[in-house]
PDB file of N, CA, C and O in Angstrom:
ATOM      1  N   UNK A   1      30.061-146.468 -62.450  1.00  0.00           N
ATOM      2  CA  UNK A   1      31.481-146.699 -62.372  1.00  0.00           C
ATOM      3  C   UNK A   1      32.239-145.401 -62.365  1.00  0.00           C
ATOM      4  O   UNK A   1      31.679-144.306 -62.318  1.00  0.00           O
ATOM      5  N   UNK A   2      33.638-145.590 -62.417  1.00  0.00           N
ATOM      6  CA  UNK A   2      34.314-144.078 -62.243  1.00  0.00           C
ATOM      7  C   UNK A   2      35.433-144.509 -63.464  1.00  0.00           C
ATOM      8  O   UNK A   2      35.393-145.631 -63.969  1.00  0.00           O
ATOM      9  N   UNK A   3      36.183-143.738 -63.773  1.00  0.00           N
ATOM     10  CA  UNK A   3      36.939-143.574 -64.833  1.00  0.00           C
ATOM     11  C   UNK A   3      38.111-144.197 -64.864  1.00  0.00           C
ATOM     12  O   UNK A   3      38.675-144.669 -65.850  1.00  0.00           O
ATOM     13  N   UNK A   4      38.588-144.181 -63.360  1.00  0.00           N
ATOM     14  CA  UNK A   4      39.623-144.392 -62.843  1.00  0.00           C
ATOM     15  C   UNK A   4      39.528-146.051 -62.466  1.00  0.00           C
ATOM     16  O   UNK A   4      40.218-146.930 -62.981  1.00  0.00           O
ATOM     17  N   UNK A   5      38.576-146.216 -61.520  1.00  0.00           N
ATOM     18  CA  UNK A   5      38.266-147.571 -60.903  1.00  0.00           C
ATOM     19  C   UNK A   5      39.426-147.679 -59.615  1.00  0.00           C
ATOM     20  O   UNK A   5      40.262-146.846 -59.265  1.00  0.00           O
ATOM     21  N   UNK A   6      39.123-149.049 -59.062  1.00  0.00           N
ATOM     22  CA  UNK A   6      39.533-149.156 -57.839  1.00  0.00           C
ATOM     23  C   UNK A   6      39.029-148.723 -56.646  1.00  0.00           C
ATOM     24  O   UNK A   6      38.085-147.938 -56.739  1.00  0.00           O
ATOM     25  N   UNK A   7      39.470-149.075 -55.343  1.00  0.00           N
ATOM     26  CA  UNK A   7      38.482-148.838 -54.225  1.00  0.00           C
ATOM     27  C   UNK A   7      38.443-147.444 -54.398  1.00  0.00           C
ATOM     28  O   UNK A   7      37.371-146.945 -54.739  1.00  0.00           O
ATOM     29  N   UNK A   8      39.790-146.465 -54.157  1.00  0.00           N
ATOM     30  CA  UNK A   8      39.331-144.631 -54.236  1.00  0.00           C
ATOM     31  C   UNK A   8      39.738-144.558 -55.076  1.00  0.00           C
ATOM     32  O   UNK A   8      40.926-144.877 -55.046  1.00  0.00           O
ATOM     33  N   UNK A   9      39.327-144.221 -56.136  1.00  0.00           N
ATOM     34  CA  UNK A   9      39.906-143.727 -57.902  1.00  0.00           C
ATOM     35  C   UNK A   9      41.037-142.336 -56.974  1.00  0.00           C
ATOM     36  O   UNK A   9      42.228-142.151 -57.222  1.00  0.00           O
ATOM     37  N   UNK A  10      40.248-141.601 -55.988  1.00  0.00           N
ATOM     38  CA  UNK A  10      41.180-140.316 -55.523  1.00  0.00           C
ATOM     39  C   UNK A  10      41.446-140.595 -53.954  1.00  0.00           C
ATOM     40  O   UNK A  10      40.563-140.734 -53.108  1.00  0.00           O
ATOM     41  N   UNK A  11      42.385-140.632 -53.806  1.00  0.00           N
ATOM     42  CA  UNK A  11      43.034-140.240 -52.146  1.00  0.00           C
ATOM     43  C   UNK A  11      43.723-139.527 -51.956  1.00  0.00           C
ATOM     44  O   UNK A  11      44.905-139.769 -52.197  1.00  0.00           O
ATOM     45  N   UNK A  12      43.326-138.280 -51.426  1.00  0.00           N
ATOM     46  CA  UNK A  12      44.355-137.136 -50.618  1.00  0.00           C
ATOM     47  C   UNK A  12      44.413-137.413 -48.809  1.00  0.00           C
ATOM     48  O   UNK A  12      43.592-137.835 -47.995  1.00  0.00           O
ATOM     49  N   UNK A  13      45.788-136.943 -48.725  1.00  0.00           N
ATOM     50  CA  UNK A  13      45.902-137.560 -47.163  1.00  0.00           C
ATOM     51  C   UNK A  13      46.647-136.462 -46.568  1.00  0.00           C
ATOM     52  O   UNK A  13      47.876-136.402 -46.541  1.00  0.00           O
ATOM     53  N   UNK A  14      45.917-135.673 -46.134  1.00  0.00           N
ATOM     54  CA  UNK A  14      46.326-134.669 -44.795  1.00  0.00           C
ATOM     55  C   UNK A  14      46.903-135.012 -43.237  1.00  0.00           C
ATOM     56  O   UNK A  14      46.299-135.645 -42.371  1.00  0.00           O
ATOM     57  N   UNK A  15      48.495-134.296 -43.119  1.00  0.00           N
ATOM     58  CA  UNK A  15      48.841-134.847 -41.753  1.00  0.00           C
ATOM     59  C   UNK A  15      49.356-133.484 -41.636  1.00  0.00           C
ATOM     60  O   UNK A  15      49.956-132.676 -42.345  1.00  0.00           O
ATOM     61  N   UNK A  16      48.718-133.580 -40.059  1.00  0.00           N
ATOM     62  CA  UNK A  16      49.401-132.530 -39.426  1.00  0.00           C
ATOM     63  C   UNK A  16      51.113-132.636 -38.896  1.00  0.00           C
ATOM     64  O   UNK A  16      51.832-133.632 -38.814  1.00  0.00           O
ATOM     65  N   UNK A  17      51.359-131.438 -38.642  1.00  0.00           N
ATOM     66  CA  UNK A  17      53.024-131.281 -38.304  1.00  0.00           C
ATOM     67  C   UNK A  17      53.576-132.115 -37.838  1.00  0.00           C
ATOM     68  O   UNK A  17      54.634-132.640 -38.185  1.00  0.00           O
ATOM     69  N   UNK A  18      52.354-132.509 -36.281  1.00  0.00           N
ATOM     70  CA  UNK A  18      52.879-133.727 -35.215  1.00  0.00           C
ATOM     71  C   UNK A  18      52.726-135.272 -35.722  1.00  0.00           C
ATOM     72  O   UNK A  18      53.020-136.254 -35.039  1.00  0.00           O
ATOM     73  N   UNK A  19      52.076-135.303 -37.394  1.00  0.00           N
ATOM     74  CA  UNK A  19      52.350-137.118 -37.621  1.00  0.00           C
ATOM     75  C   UNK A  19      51.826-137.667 -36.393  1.00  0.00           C
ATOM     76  O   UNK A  19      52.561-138.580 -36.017  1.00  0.00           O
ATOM     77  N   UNK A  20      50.603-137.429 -35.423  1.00  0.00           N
ATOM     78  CA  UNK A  20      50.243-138.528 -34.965  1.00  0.00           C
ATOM     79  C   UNK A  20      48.869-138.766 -35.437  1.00  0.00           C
ATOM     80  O   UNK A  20      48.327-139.764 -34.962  1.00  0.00           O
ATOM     81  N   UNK A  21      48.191-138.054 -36.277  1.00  0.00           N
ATOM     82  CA  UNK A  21      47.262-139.089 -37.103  1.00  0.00           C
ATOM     83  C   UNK A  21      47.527-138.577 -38.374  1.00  0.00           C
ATOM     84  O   UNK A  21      48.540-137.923 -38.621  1.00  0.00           O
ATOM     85  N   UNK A  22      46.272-138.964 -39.557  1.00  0.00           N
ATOM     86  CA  UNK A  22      46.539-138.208 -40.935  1.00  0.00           C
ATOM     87  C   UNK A  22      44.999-138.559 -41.052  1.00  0.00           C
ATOM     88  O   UNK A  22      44.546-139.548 -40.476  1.00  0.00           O
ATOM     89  N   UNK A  23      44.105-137.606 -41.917  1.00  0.00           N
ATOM     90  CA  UNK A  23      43.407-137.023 -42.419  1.00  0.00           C
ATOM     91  C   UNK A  23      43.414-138.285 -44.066  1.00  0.00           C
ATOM     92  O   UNK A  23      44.444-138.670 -44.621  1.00  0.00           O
ATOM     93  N   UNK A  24      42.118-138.623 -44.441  1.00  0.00           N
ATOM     94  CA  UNK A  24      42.470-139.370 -45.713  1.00  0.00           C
ATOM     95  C   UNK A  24      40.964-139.064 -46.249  1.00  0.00           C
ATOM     96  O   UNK A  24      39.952-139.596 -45.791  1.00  0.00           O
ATOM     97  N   UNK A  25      40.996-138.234 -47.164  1.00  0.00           N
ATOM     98  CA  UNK A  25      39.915-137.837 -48.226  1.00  0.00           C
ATOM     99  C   UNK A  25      39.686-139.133 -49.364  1.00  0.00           C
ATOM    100  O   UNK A  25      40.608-139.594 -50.038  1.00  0.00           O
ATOM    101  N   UNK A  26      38.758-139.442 -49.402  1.00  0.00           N
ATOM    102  CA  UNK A  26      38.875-140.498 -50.518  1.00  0.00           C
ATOM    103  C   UNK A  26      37.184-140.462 -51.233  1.00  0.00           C
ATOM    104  O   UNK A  26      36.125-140.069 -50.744  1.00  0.00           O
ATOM    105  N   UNK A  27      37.417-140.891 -52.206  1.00  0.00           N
ATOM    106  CA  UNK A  27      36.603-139.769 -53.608  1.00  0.00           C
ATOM    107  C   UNK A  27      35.389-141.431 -53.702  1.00  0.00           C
ATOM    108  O   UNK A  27      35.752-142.267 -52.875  1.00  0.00           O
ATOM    109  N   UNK A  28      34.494-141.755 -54.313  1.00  0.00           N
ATOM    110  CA  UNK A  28      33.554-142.903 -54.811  1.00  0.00           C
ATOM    111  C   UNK A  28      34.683-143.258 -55.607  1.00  0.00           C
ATOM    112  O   UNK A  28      35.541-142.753 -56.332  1.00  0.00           O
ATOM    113  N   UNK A  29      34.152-144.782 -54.969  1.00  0.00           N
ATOM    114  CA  UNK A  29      34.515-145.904 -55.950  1.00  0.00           C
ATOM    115  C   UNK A  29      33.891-146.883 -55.868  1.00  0.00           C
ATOM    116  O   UNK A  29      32.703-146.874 -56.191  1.00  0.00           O
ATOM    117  N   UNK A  30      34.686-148.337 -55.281  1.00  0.00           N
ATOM    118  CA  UNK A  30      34.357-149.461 -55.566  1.00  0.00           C
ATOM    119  C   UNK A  30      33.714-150.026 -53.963  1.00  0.00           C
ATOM    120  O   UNK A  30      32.916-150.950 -53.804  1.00  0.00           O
ATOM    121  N   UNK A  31      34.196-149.355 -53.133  1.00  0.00           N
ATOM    122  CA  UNK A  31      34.370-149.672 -51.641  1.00  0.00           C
ATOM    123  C   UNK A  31      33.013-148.135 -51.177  1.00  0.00           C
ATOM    124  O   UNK A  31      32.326-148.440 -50.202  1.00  0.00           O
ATOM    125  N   UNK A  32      32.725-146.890 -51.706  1.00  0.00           N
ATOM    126  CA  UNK A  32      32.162-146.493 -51.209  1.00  0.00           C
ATOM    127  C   UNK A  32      31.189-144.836 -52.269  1.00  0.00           C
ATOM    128  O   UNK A  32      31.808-143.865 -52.707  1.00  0.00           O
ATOM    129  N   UNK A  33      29.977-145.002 -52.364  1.00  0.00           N
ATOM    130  CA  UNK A  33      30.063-144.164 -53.605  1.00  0.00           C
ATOM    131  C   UNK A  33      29.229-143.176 -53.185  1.00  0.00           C
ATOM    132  O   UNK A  33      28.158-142.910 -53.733  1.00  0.00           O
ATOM    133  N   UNK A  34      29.842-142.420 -51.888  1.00  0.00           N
ATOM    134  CA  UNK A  34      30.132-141.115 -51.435  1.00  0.00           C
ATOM    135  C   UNK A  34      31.558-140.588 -51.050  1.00  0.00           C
ATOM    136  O   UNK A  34      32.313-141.393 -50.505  1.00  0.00           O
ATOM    137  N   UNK A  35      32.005-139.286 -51.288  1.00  0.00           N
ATOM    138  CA  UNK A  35      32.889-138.809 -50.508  1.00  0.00           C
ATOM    139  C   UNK A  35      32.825-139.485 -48.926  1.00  0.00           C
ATOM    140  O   UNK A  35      31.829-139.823 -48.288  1.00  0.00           O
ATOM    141  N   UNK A  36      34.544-139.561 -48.476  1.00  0.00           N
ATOM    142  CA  UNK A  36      34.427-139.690 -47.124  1.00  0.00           C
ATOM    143  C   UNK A  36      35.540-139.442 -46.754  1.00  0.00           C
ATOM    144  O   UNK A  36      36.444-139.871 -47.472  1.00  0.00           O
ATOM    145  N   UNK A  37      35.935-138.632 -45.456  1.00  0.00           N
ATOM    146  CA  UNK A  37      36.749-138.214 -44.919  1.00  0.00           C
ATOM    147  C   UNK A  37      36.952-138.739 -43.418  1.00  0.00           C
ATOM    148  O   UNK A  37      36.033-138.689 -42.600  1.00  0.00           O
ATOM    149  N   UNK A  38      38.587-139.393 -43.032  1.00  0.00           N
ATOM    150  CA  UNK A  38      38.576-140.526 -43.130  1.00  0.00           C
ATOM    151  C   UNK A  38      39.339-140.047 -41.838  1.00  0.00           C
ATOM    152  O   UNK A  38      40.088-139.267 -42.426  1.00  0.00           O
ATOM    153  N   UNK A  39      39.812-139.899 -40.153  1.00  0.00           N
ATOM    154  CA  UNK A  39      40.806-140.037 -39.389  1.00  0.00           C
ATOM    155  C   UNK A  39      41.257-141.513 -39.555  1.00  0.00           C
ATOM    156  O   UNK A  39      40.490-142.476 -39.563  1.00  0.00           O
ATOM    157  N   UNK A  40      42.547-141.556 -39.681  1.00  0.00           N
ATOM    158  CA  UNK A  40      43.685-142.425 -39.970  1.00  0.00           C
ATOM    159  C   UNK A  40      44.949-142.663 -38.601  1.00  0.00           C
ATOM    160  O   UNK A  40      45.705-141.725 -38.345  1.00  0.00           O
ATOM    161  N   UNK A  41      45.034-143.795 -37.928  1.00  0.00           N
ATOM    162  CA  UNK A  41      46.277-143.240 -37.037  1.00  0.00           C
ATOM    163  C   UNK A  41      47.419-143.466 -37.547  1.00  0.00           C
ATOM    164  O   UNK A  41      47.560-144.026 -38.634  1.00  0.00           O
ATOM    165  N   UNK A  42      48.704-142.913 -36.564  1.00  0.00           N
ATOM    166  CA  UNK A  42      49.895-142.870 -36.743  1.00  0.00           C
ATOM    167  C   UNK A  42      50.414-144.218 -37.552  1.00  0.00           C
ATOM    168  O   UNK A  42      51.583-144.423 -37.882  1.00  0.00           O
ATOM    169  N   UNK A  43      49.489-144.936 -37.754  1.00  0.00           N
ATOM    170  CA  UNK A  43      50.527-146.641 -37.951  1.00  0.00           C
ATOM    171  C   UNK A  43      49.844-147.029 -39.524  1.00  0.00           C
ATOM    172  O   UNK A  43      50.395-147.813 -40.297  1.00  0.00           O
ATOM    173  N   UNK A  44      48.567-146.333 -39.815  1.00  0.00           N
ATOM    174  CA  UNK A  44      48.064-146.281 -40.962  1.00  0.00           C
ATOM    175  C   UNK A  44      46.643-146.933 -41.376  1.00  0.00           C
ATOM    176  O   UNK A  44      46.102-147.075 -42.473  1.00  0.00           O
ATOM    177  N   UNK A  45      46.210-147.313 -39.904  1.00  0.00           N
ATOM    178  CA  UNK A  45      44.888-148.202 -40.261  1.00  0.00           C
ATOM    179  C   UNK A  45      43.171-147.102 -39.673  1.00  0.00           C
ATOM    180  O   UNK A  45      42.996-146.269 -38.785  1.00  0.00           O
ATOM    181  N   UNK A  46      42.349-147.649 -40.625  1.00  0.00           N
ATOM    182  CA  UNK A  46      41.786-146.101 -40.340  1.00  0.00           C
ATOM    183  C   UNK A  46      40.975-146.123 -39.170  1.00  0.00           C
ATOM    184  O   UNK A  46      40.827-147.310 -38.878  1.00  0.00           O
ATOM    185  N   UNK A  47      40.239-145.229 -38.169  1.00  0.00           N
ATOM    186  CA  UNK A  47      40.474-145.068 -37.122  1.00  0.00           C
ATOM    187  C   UNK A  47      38.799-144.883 -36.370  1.00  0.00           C
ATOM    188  O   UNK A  47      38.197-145.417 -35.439  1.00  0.00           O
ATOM    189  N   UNK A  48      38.478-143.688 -37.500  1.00  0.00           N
ATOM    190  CA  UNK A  48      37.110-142.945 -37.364  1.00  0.00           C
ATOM    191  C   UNK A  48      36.598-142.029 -38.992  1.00  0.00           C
ATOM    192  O   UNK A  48      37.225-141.217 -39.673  1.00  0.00           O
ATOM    193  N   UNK A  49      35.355-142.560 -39.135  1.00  0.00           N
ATOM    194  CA  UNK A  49      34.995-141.515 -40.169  1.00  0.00           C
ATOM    195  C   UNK A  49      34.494-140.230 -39.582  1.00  0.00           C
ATOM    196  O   UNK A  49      33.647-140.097 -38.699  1.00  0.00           O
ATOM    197  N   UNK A  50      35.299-139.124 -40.355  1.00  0.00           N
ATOM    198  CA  UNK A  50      35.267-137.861 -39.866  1.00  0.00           C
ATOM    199  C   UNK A  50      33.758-137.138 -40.679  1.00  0.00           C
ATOM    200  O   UNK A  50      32.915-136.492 -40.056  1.00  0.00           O
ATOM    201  N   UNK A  51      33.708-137.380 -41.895  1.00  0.00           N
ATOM    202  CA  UNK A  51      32.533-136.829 -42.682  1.00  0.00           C
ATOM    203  C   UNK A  51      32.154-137.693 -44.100  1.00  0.00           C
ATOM    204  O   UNK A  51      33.003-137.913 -44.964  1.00  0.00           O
ATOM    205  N   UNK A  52      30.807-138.124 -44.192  1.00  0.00           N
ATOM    206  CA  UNK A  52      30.302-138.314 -45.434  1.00  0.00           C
ATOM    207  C   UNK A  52      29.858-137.496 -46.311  1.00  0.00           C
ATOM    208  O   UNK A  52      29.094-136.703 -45.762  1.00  0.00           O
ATOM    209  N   UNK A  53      30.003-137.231 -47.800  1.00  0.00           N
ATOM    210  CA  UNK A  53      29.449-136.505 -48.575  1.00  0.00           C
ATOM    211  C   UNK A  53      29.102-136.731 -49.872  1.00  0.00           C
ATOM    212  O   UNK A  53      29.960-137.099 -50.675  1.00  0.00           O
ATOM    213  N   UNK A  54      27.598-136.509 -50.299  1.00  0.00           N
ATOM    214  CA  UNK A  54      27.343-137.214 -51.488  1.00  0.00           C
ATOM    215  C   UNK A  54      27.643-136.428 -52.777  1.00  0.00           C
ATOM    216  O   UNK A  54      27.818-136.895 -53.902  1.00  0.00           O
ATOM    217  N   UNK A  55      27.663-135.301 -52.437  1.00  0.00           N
ATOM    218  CA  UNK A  55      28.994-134.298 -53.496  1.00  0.00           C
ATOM    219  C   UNK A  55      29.751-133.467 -52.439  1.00  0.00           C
ATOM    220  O   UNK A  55      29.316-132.868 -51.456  1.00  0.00           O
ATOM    221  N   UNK A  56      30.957-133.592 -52.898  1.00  0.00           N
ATOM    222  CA  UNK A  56      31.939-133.184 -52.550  1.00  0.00           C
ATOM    223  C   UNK A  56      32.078-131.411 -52.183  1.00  0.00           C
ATOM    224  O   UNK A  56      31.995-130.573 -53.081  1.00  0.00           O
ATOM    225  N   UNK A  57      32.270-131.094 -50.917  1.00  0.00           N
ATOM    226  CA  UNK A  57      32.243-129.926 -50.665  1.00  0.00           C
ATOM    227  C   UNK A  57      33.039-129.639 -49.629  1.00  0.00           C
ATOM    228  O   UNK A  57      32.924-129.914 -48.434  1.00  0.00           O
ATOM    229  N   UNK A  58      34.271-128.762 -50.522  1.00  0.00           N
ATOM    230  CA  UNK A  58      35.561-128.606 -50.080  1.00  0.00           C
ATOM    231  C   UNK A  58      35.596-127.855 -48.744  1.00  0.00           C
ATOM    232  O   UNK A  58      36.420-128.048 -47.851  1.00  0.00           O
ATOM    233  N   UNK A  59      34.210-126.637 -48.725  1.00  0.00           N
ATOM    234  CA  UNK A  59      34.527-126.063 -47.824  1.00  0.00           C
ATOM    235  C   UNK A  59      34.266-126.696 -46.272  1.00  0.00           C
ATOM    236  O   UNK A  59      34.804-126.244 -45.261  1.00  0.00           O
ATOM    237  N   UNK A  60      33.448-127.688 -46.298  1.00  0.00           N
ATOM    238  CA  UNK A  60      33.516-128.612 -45.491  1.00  0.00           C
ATOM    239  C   UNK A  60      34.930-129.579 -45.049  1.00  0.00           C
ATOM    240  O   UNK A  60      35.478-129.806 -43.970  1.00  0.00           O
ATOM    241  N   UNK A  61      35.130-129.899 -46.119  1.00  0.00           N
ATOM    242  CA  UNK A  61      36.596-130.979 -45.787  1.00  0.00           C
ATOM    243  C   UNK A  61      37.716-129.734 -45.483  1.00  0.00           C
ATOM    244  O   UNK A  61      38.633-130.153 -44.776  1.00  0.00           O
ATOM    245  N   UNK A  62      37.860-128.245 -45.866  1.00  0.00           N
ATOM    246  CA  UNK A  62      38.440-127.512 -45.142  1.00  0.00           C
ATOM    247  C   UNK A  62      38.401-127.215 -43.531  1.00  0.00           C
ATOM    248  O   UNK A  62      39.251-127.025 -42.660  1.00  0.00           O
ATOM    249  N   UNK A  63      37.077-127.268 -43.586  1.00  0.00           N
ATOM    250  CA  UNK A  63      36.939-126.559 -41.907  1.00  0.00           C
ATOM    251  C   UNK A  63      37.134-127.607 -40.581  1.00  0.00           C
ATOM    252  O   UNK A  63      37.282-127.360 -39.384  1.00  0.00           O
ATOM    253  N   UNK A  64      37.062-129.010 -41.406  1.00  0.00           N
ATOM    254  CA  UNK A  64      37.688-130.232 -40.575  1.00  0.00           C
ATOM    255  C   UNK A  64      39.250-130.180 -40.421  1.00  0.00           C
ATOM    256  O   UNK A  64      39.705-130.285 -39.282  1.00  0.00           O
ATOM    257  N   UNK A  65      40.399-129.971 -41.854  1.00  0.00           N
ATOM    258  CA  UNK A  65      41.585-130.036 -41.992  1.00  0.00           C
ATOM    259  C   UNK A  65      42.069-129.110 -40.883  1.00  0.00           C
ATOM    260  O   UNK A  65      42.893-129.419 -40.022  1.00  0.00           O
ATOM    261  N   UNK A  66      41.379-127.793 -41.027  1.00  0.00           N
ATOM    262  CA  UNK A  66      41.696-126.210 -40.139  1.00  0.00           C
ATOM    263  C   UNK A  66      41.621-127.118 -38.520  1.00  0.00           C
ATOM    264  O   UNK A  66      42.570-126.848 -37.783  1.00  0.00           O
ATOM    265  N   UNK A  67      40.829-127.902 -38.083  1.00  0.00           N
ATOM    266  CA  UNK A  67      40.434-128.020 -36.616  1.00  0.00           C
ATOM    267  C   UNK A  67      41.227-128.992 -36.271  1.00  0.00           C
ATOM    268  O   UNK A  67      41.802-129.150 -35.194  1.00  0.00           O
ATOM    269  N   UNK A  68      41.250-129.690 -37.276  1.00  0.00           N
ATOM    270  CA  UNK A  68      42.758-131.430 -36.670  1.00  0.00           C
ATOM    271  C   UNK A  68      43.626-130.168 -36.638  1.00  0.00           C
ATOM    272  O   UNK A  68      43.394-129.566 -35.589  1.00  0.00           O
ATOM    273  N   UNK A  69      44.499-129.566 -37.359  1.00  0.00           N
ATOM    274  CA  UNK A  69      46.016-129.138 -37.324  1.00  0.00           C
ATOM    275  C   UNK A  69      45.768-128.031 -36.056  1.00  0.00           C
ATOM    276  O   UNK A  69      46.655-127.792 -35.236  1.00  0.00           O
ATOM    277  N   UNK A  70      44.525-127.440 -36.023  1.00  0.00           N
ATOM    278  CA  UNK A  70      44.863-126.482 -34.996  1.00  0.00           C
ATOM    279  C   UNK A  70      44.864-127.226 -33.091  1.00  0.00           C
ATOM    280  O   UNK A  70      45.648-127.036 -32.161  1.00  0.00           O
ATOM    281  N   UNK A  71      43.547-128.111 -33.209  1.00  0.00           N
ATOM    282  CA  UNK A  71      43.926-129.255 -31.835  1.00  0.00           C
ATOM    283  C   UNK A  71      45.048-129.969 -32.158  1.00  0.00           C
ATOM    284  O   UNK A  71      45.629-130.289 -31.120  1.00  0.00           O
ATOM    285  N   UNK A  72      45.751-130.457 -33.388  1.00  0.00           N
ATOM    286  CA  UNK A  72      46.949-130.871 -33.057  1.00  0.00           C
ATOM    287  C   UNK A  72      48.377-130.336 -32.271  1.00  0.00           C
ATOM    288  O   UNK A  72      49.197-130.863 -31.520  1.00  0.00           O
ATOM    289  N   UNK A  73      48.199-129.017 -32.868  1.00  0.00           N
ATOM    290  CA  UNK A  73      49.023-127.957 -32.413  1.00  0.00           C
ATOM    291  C   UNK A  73      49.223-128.010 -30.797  1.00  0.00           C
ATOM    292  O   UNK A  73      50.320-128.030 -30.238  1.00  0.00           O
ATOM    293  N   UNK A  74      47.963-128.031 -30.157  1.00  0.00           N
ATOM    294  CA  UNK A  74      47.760-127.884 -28.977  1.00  0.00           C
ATOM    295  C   UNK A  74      47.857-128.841 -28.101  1.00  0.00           C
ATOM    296  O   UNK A  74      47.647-128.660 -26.901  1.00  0.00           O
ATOM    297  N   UNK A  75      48.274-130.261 -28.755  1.00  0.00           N
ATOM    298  CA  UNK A  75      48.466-131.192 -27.920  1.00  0.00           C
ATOM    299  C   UNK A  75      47.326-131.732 -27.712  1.00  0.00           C
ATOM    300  O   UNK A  75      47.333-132.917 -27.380  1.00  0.00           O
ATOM    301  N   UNK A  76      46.268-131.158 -27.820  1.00  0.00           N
ATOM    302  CA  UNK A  76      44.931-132.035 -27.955  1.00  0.00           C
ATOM    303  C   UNK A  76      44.423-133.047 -29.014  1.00  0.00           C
ATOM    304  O   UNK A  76      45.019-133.096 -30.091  1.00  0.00           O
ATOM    305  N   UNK A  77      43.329-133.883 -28.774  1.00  0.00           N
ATOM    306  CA  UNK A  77      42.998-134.800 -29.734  1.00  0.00           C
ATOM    307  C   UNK A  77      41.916-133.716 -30.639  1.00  0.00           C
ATOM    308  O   UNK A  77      41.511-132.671 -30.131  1.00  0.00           O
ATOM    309  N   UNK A  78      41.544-134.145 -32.015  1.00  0.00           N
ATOM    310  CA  UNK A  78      40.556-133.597 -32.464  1.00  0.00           C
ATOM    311  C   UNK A  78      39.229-134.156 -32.032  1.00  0.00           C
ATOM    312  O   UNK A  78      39.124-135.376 -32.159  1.00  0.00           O
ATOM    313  N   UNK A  79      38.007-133.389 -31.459  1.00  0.00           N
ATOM    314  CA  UNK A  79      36.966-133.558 -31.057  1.00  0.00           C
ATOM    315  C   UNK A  79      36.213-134.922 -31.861  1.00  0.00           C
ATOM    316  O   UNK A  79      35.343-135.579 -31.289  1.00  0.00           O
ATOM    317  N   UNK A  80      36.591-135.173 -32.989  1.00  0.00           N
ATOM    318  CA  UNK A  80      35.640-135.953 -33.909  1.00  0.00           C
ATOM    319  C   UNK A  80      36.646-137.542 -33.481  1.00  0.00           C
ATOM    320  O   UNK A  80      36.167-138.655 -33.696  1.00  0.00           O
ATOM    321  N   UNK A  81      37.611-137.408 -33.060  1.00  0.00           N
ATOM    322  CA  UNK A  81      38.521-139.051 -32.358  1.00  0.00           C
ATOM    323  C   UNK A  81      37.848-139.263 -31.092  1.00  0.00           C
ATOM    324  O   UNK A  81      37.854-138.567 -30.077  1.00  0.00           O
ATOM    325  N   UNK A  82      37.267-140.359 -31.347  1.00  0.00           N
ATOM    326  CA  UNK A  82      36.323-141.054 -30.061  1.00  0.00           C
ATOM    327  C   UNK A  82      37.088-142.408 -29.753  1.00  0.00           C
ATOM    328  O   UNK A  82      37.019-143.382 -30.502  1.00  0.00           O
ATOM    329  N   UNK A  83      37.775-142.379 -28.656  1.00  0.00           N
ATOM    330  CA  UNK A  83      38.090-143.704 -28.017  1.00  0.00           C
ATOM    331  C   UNK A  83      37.525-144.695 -27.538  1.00  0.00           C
ATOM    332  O   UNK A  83      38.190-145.628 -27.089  1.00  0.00           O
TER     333      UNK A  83
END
């Protein structure tokens, strides 16, 4: 169990400048008991899993955050959004 409980005891949610998707980190819980990092679209329903992790390793969920905002920038999709 976790301390907290509920589906993500933790959710952090990264959006880039342009708000057309958001980024949703969400910690073990009840729904999943690995890290998972989450593409989300503009309207809020989630989209694509970007990364699983069975401990949490930031510098990973960094180097994903760095690549959405920088293809966002550019008008491009991020490589890991599969239509």
């Amino acid at each position: 169990g976790s301390e907290f409980g509920g589906f993500f005891p933790v959710q952090v949610r990264f959006t880039p400048a342009h708000e057309r998707f958001h980024l949703a980190l969400c910690s073990p819980g009840d729904v999943s008991q690995v890290w998972v990092l989450v593409l989300v679209n503009a309207g809020g329903e989630p989209f694509a899993v970007v990364q699983v992790q069975r401990r949490f390793a930031p510098e990973a969920v960094s180097h994903s955050l760095a690549l959405a905002a920088s293809l966002g920038t550019k008008g491009k999709k991020p490589e890991f959004a599969h239509e």
